[in-house]
MILUM-243417 format. One record per residue (C-alpha): x, z, y. Coordinates in steps of 0.1 Angstrom, whole numbers, padded with zeros to 4 digits, always signed. Layout:
XZY
...
END
This chain:
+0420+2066-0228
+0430+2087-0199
+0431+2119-0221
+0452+2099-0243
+0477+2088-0212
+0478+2127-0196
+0487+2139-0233
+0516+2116-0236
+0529+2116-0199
+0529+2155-0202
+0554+2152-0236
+0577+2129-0220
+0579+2153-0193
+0580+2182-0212
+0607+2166-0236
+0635+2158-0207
+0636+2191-0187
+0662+2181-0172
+0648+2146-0157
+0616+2159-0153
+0624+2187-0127
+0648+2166-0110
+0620+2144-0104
+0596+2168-0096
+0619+2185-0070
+0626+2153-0053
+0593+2146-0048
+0583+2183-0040
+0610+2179-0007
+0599+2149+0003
+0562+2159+0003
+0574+2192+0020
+0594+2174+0050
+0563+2145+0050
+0535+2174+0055
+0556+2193+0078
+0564+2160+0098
+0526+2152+0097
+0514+2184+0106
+0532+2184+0140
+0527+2149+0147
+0486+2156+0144
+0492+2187+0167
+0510+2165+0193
+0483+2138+0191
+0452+2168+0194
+0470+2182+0222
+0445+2180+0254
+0415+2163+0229
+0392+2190+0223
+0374+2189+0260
+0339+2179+0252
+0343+2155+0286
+0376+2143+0275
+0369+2104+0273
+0357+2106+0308
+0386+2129+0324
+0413+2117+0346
+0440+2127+0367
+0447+2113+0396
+0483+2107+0401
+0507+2090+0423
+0530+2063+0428
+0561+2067+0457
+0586+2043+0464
+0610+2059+0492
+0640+2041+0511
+0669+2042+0486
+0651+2056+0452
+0634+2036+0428
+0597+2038+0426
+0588+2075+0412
+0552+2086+0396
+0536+2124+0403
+0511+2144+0398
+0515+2162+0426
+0486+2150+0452
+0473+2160+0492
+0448+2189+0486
+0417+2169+0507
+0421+2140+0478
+0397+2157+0453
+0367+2163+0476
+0376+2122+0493
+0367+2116+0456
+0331+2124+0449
+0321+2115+0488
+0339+2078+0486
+0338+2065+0453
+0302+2068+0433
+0317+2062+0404
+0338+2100+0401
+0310+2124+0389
+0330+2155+0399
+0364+2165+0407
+0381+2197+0407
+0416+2207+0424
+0443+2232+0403
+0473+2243+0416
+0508+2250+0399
+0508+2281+0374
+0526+2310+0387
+0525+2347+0380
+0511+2372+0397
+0509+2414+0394
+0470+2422+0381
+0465+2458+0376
+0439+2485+0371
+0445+2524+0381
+0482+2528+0369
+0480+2501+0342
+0497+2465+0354
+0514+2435+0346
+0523+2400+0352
+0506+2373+0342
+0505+2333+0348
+0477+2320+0369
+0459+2298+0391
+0436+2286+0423
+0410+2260+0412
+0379+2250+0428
+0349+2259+0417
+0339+2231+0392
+0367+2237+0371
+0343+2249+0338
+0318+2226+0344
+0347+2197+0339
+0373+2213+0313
+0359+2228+0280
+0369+2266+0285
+0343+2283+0273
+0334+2315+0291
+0325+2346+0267
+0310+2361+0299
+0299+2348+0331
+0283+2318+0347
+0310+2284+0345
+0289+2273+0376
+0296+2302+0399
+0322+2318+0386
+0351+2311+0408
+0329+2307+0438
+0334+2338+0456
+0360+2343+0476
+0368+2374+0459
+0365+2366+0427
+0386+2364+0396
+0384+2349+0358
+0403+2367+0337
+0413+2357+0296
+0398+2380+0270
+0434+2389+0263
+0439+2401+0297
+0406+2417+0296
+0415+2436+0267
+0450+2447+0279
+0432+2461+0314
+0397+2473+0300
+0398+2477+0262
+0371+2452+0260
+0360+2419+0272
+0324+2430+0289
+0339+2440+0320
+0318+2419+0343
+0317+2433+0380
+0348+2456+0371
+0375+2451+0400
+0409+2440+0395
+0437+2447+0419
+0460+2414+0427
+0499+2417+0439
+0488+2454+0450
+0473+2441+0479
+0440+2427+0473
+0409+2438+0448
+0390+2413+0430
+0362+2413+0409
+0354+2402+0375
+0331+2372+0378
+0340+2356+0348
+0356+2361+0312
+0374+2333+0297
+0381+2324+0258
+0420+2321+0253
+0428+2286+0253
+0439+2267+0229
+0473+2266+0220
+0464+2228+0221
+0463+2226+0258
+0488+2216+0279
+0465+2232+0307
+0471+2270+0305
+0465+2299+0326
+0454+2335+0320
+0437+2339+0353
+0420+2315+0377
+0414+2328+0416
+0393+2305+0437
+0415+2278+0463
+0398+2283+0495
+0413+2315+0503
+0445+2303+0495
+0446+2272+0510
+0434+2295+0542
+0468+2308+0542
+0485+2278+0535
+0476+2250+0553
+0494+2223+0546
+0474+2223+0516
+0448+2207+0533
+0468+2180+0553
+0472+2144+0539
+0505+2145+0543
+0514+2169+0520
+0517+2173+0484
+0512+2206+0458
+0478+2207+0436
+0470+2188+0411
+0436+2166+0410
+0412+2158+0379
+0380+2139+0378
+0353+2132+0357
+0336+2098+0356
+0302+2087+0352
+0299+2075+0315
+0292+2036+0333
+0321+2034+0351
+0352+2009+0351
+0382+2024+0355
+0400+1993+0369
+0372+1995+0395
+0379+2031+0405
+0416+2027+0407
+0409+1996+0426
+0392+2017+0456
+0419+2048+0445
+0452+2031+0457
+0445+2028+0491
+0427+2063+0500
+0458+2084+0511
+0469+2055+0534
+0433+2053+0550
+0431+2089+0558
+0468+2092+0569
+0483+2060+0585
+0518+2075+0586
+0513+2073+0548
+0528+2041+0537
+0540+2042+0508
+0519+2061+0482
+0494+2050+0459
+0472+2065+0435
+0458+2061+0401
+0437+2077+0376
+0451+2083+0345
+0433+2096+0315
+0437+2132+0311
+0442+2133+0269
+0472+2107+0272
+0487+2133+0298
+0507+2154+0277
+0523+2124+0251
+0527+2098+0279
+0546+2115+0309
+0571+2092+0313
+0565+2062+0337
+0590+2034+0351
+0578+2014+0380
+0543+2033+0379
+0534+2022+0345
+0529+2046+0312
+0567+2040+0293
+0567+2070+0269
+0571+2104+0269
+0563+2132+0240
+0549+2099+0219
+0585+2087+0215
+0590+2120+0196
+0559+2113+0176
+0569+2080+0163
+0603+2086+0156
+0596+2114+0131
+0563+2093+0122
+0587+2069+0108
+0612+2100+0095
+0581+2112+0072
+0576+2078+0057
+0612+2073+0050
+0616+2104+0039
+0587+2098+0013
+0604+2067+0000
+0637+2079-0006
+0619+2107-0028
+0597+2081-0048
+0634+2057-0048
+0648+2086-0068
+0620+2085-0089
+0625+2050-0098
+0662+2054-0101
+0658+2081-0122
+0635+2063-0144
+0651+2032-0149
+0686+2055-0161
+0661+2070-0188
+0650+2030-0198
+0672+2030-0224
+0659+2059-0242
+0625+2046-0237
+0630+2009-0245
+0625+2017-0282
+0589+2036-0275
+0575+2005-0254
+0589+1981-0285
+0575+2000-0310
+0540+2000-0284
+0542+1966-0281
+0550+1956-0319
+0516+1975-0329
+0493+1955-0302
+0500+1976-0266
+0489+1953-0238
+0515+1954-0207
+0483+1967-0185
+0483+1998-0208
+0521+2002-0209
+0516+2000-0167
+0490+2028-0168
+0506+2051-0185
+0540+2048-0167
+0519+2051-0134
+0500+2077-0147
+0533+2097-0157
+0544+2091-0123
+0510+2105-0109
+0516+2133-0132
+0547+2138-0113
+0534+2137-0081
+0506+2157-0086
+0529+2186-0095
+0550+2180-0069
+0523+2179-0049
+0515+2217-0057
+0550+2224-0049
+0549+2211-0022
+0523+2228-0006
+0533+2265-0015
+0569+2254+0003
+0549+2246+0031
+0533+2276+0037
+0564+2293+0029
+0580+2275+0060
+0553+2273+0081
+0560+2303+0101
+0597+2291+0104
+0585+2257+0111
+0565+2273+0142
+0591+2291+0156
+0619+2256+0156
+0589+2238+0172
+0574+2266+0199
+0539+2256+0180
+0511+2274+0162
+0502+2251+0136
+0479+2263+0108
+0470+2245+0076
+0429+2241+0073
+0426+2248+0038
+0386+2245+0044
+0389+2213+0055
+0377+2189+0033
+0399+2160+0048
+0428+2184+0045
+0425+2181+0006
+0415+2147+0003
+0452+2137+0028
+0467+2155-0002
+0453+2139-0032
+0459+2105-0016
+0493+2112-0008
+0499+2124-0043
+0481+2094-0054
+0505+2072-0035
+0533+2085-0043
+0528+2083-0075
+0523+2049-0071
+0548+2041-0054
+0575+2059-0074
+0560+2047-0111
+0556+2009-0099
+0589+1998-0105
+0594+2017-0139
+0562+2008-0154
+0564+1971-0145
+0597+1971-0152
+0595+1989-0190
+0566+1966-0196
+0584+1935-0191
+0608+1940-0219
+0608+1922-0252
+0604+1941-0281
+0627+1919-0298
+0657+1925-0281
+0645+1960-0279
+0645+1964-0319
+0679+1944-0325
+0694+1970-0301
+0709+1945-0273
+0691+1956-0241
+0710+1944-0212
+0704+1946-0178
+0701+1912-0153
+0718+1913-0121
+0687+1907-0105
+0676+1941-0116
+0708+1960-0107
+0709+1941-0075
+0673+1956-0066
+0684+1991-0078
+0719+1988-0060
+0698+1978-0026
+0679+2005-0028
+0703+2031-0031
+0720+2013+0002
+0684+2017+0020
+0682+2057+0013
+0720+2059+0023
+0710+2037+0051
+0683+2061+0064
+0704+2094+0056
+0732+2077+0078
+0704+2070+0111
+0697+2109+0107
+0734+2119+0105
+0745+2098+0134
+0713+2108+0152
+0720+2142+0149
+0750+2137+0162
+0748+2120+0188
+0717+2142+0199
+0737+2171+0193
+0770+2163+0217
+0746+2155+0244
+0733+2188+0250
+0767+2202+0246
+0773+2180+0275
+0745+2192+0293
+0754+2227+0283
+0787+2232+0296
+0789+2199+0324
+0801+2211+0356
+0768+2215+0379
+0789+2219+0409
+0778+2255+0406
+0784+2287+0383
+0753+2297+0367
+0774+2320+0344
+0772+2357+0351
+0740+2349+0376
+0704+2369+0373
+0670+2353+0386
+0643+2378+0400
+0611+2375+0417
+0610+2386+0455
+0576+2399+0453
+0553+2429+0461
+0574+2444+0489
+0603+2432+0483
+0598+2401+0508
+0595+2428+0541
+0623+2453+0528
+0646+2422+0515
+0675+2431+0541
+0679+2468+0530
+0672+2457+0496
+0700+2430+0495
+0727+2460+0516
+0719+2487+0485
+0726+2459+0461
+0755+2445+0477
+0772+2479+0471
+0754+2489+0434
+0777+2491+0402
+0782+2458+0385
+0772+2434+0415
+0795+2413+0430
+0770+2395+0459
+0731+2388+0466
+0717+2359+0480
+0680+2346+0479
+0665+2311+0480
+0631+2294+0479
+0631+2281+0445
+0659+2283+0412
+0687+2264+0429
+0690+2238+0394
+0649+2236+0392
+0640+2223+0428
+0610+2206+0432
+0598+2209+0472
+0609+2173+0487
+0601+2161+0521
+0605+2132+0547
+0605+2148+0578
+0639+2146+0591
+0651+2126+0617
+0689+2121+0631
+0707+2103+0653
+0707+2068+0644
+0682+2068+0620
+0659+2038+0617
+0624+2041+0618
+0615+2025+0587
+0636+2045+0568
+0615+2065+0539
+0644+2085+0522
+0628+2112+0504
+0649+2146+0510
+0653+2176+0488
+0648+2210+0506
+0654+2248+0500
+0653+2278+0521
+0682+2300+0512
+0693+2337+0526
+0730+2343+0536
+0761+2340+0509
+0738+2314+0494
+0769+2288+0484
+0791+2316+0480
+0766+2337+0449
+0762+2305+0432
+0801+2298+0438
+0793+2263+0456
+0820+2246+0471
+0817+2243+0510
+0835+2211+0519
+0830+2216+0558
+0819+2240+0581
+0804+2271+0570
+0774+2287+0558
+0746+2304+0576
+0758+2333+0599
+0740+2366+0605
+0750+2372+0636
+0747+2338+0646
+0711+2333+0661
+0705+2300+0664
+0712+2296+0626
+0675+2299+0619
+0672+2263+0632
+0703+2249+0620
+0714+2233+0583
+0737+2225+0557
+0732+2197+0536
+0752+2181+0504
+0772+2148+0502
+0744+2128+0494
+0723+2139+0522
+0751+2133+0545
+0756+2098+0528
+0723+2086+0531
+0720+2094+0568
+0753+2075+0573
+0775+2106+0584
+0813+2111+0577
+0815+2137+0594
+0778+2156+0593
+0787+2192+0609
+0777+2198+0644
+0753+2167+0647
+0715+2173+0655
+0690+2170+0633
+0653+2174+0634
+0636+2190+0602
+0597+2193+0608
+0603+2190+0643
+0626+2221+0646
+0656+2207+0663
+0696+2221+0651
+0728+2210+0641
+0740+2210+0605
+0768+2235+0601
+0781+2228+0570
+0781+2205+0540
+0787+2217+0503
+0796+2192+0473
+0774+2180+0453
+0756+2194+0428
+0724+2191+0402
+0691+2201+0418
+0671+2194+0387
+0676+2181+0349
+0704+2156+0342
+0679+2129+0334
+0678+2121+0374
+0704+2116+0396
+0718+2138+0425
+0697+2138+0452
+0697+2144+0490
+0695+2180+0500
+0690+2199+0531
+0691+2237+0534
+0675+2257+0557
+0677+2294+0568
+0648+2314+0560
+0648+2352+0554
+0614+2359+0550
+0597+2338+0526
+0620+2331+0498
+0605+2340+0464
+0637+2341+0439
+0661+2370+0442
+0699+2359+0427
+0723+2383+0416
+0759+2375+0408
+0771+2403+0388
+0809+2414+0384
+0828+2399+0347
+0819+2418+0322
+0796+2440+0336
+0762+2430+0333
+0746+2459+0321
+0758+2478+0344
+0743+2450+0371
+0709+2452+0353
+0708+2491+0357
+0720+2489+0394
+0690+2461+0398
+0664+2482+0377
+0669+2512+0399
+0664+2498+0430
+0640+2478+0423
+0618+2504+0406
+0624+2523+0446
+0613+2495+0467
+0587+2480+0446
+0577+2506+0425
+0544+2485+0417
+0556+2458+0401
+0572+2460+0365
+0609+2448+0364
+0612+2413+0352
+0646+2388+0352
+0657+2360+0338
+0694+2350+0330
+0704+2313+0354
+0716+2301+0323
+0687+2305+0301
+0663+2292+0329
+0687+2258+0329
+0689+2253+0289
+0646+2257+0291
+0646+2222+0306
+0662+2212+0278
+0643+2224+0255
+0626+2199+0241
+0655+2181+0231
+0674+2212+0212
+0642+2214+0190
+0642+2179+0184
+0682+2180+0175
+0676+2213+0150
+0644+2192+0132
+0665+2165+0131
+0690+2187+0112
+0672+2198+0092
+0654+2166+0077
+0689+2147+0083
+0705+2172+0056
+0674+2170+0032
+0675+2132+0035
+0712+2136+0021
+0704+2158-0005
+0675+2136-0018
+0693+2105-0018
+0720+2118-0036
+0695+2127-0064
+0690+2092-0063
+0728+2083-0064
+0728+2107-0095
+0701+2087-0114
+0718+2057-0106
+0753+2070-0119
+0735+2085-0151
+0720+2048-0156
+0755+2034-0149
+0776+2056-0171
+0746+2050-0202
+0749+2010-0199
+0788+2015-0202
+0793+2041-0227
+0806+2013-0251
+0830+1998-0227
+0844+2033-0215
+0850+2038-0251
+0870+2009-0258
+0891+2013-0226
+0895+2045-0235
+0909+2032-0268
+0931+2003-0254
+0949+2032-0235
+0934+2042-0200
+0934+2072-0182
+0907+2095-0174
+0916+2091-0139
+0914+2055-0141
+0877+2058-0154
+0864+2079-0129
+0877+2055-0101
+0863+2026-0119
+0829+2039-0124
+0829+2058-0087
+0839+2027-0073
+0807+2009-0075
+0790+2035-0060
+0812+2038-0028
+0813+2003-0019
+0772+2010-0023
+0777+2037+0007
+0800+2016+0030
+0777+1982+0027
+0751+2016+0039
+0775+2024+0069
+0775+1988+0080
+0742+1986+0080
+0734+2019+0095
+0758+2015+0121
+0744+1991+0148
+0710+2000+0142
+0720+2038+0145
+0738+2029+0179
+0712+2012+0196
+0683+2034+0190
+0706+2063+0205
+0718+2039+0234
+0682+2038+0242
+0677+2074+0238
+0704+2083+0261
+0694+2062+0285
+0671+2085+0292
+0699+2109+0312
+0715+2094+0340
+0747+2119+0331
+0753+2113+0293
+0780+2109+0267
+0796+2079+0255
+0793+2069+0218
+0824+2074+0207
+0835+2050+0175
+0845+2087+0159
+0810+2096+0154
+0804+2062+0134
+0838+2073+0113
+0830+2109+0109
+0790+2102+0097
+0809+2077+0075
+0830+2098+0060
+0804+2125+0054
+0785+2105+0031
+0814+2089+0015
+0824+2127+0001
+0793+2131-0003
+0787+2102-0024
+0816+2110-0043
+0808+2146-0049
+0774+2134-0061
+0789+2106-0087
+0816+2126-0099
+0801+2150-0121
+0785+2118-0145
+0818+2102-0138
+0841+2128-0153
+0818+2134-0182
+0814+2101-0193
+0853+2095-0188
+0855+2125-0211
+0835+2114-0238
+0847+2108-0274
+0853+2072-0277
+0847+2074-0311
+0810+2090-0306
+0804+2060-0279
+0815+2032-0302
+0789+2045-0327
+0762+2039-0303
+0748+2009-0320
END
């Protein structure tokens, strides 16, 4: 029997080419965008879950609430938190300490380069799953000199990854040793370094590290396999405040450590999405995509009924039961699907390495995976389902009667059902237009909004090595190189700024006020490289002394300590008494998706780690040479490295342009598989009315006439599809953009234009069967019977 079915499934489809591939490379795309779809959604949900410990690890985080700001979640926590841990609470096993990545110089001899590390206490192995290919996890970031190195970094230094005891040299300054070599990790880990240096040392050198009041590394733990983790945040939320009594209003929690990486959002100190938003949303793009494929298989089917109502009444005259007619219309499908299926997956390794580059991922099909193949054959075997159920039930319902006296019609039952399917693929192709759309005029906004700064024409460079103590004679050379128009230098990137504090105080100020302020250090010309405007006052002054104790803040810093008229009144930062000396307008410290917050700037022209360089219109590369030169003279040591202030502000928003250009992408497949759909459905139509076309054509109509009849169906099909698309397509983005405090309206144009899109589109689509069958002999159609 099923020999018998694959024999006759594979003539049919042999027999209509024509059907046959259209089918096959509907389902083939769907499949394609499904797998793809699928393939990154199970590397966004494997991110962080291959630590052996992972049910067990948490990270502690922490809720603020400061005067005038809504209540704010971090994971930045006071350095003495993580040893607190494991001497109050019996239920934290261990705990381990890690502070932010940041690249340093690590050289050997003459060979060096910069790569990303960090500080870590010494449990760090004995928590996370890195595996070490050499060393001891339990010792090996215990020595105060001591360093862990990746085998890549091993390999670039040594040539090998046994190097053991070999000494490293760090910023040029100190030697380390090898204690430790680490695997590369896993592209699945949103915890990546390429070198770890033990934290005592450093927090040695930086002591607020190890004050309660301050906040900078971030804190894991792992709990006993017993305990209850209601219990454990229960004696968490409290433990700043009992150490520090001046800290009043800061909790912390544990969260677990694999949900870290798809749930970073949180509103009012609760989990309220993140990266999982992403993963649902093209969760449900795969699925849909799927079913408009296997609706253009049934579409498609039902226009070739007609020519295969005689087979199932001639079937069904010599004794064919409706379950066997079922079968082998599902089985055809399966068929269908299986092939596709193979299609399918040579397109997707064929995109795969395109696919990784959209997404920033390193995703790699397991072909030895068992569960890999079986995921295929099911969804093959699904599909095919899917797609043949309508058909086959439908085919197997006719009467052979009818069939063999020649006077199959259609009920309007069954054309409704076909009709409302064809309005849910247009439906779901419109979501995706408008989506894209709308996703794609918000970071156009964000691209080119005014930032109350120029960060055109603007280069980033690390002050490191020696260019800290030579800065001053560094910055004069500059001043005067080719191509450079003026130098400034600050503590951080002006539109990334991170370091936040509440130790101000001013005139008037009352003592329960909490207001959380931004602060940078900044060299001289600061507001005039990055073309800030100074709306009172001045800016710091060189030979001004006292200017290493004065400020400038923004608007909203002057506004939230009630000032009009901020320059020359006193204020205390950490207890350093000054005046503020000049106020500049407002603009973005960090992403658009916050608001504007309260700055203060500080003179400091020692310390600041970010060089920026405003170079002249026009001449950049002659500002690049200037900047290679002199840098290569005063820190000969350290390779020349820069980054562009408008590349470093579209990275934040990175996430979202790869999410627009997927969106795209599967927006403009949707389209172009619903519209084989739309072309089924216009074969079907134009087959059920080749009598009546030819008897209009007779009685005197036009061709023009015919093609707007028969197109006409199908574009009051595509507008019942805008309505419904419409409000459903406006509140998902509402919800998305509510995401930025600085967005874009949604204009009623977008609604019109996506409109209009698939309205040509569905036109294009219709009007090929529309002009042939208005074309047609009406003497061959009246001949039909």
């Amino acid at each position: 029997m099923l020999r018998n079915y694959i024999k006759i499934a594979w003539r049919n489809i042999v027999k209509s080419k024509t059907f046959s591939f259209i089918n096959v490379l509907g389902l083939a795309l769907g499949m394609t965008c499904s797998l793809l779809i699928l393939l990154w959604v199970q590397d966004e949900r494997n991110m962080n879950r291959f630590h052996a410990n992972g049910p067990r690890l948490f990270q502690v985080l922490e809720n603020q609430q400061w005067t005038g700001s809504e209540l704010s979640t971090t994971p930045a926590t006071p350095g003495p938190i993580a040893a607190a841990l494991t001497a109050e609470i019996p239920e934290v096993e261990k705990s381990v300490k890690i502070t932010w990545e940041e690249e340093h110089l690590l050289a050997r001899g003459t060979t060096g380069f910069k790569e990303k590390g960090r500080f870590a206490s010494p449990n760090l192995f004995s928590i996370f799953s890195f595996p070490l290919l050499h060393g001891n996890p339990e010792t090996a970031i215990s020595g105060p000199t001591s360093i862990v190195i990746s085998e890549t970094v091993a390999r670039k230094l040594f040539g090998r990854t046994d190097v053991l005891g070999q000494t490293v040299r760090l910023d040029n300054t100190d030697d380390r040793q090898v204690t430790g070599v680490l695997r590369d990790i896993s592209k699945r880990s949103s915890l990546t370094f390429d070198f770890v240096l033990p934290i005592e040392p450093f927090e040695a050198k930086n002591k607020w590290l190890t004050e309660w009041g301050n906040n900078g590394p971030r804190t894991f733990v792992l709990l006993n396999p017993q305990a209850n983790l209601n219990r454990v945040n229960a004696k968490l939320r409290d433990m700043i405040h009992r150490h520090d009594d001046k800290v009043t209003t800061i909790t912390a929690f544990l969260f677990p450590f694999e949900d870290t990486y798809l749930y970073s959002k949180f509103t009012n100190g609760k989990p309220d999405g993140g990266r999982i938003e992403y993963v649902r949303l093209f969760t449900i793009v795969a699925v849909f995509i799927l079913i408009i494929a296997c609706i253009n298989f049934m579409n498609l089917a039902t226009a070739r009924s007609a020519k295969r109502a005689k087979e199932v009444g001639i079937r069904k005259v010599v004794g064919a039961e409706r379950t066997f007619l079922i079968g082998q219309f599902v089985g055809e499908a399966v068929l269908m699907a299986g092939m596709a299926l193979v299609f399918a997956i040579v397109l997707v390794q064929l995109l795969l390495g395109s696919f990784n580059r959209l997404t920033d991922k390193h995703i790699a099909i397991e072909y030895g995976n068992p569960y890999y193949w079986l995921t295929l054959a099911g969804l093959a075997l699904v599909t095919g389902i899917v797609s043949g159920s309508y058909p086959a039930l439908f085919l197997s319902s006719l009467q052979p009667i009818r069939i063999l006296k020649g006077s199959l019609r259609f009920n309007a039952g069954a054309v409704r059902f076909r009709q409302g399917l064809v309005v849910f693929q247009f439906s779901l192709s419109l979501l995706l237009i408008i989506g894209t759309l709308i996703a794609g005029r918000q970071v156009d906004y964000i691209r080119t909004k005014n930032l109350g700064l120029d960060r055109e024409n603007v280069i980033y460079m690390a002050l490191e090595g020696e260019l800290p103590k030579r800065f001053d004679v560094f910055r004069q050379e500059l001043v005067q190189a080719p191509g450079i128009l003026s130098v400034t230098a600050s503590g951080a990137d002006p539109l990334a700024i991170s370091s936040s504090t509440t130790g101000l105080e001013w005139t008037g100020k009352d003592p329960n006020d909490k207001t959380l302020f931004m602060q940078l250090p900044v060299s001289y010309d600061f507001a005039k490289t990055m073309k800030i405007k100074l709306l009172e006052g001045r800016e710091f002054d060189k030979s001004i002394v006292t200017d290493s104790t004065n400020y400038i803040v923004n608007e909203e810093a002057a506004r939230r300590m009630g000032m009009k008229n901020p320059v020359r009144q006193d204020l205390k930062f950490w207890n350093k008494s000054g005046k503020i000396v000049g106020m500049v307008k407002n603009f973005h410290l960090n992403s658009l998706r916050v608001a504007i917050e309260p700055l203060i700037m500080r003179l400091d022209t020692t310390n600041n780690n970010t060089l920026l360089v405003r170079t002249r219109p026009g001449e950049t590369e002659k500002a690049l040479a200037s900047l290679q030169q002199l840098t290569k003279k005063y820190n000969p040591a350290y390779p020349f490295d820069y980054v562009f202030a408008s590349d470093s502000f579209e990275k934040q928003y990175n996430s979202e342009t790869r999410i627009g250009k997927l969106a795209n992408c599967f927006a403009i497949l949707a389209i172009f598989i619903a519209c084989l759909g739309l072309f089924g459905l216009a074969m079907f139509t134009a087959e059920q009315r080749t009598k009546e076309i030819g008897v209009r054509k007779v009685l005197g109509a036009s061709v023009v006439s015919i093609i707007a009849l028969l197109s006409r169906d199908f574009i009051q099909l595509v507008i019942i599809a805008i309505v419904v698309a419409t409000p459903i397509a406006w509140y998902a983005m509402n919800q998305w953009l509510n995401d930025f405090v600085y967005r874009i309206d949604i204009d009623w144009w977008i609604f019109a234009l996506a409109g209009i899109l698939a309205v040509s589109i569905a036109l294009l689509t219709v009007s090929f069967q529309s002009i042939k069958a208005a074309l047609m002999d009406p003497v061959k159609s009246l001949r039909t019977e």
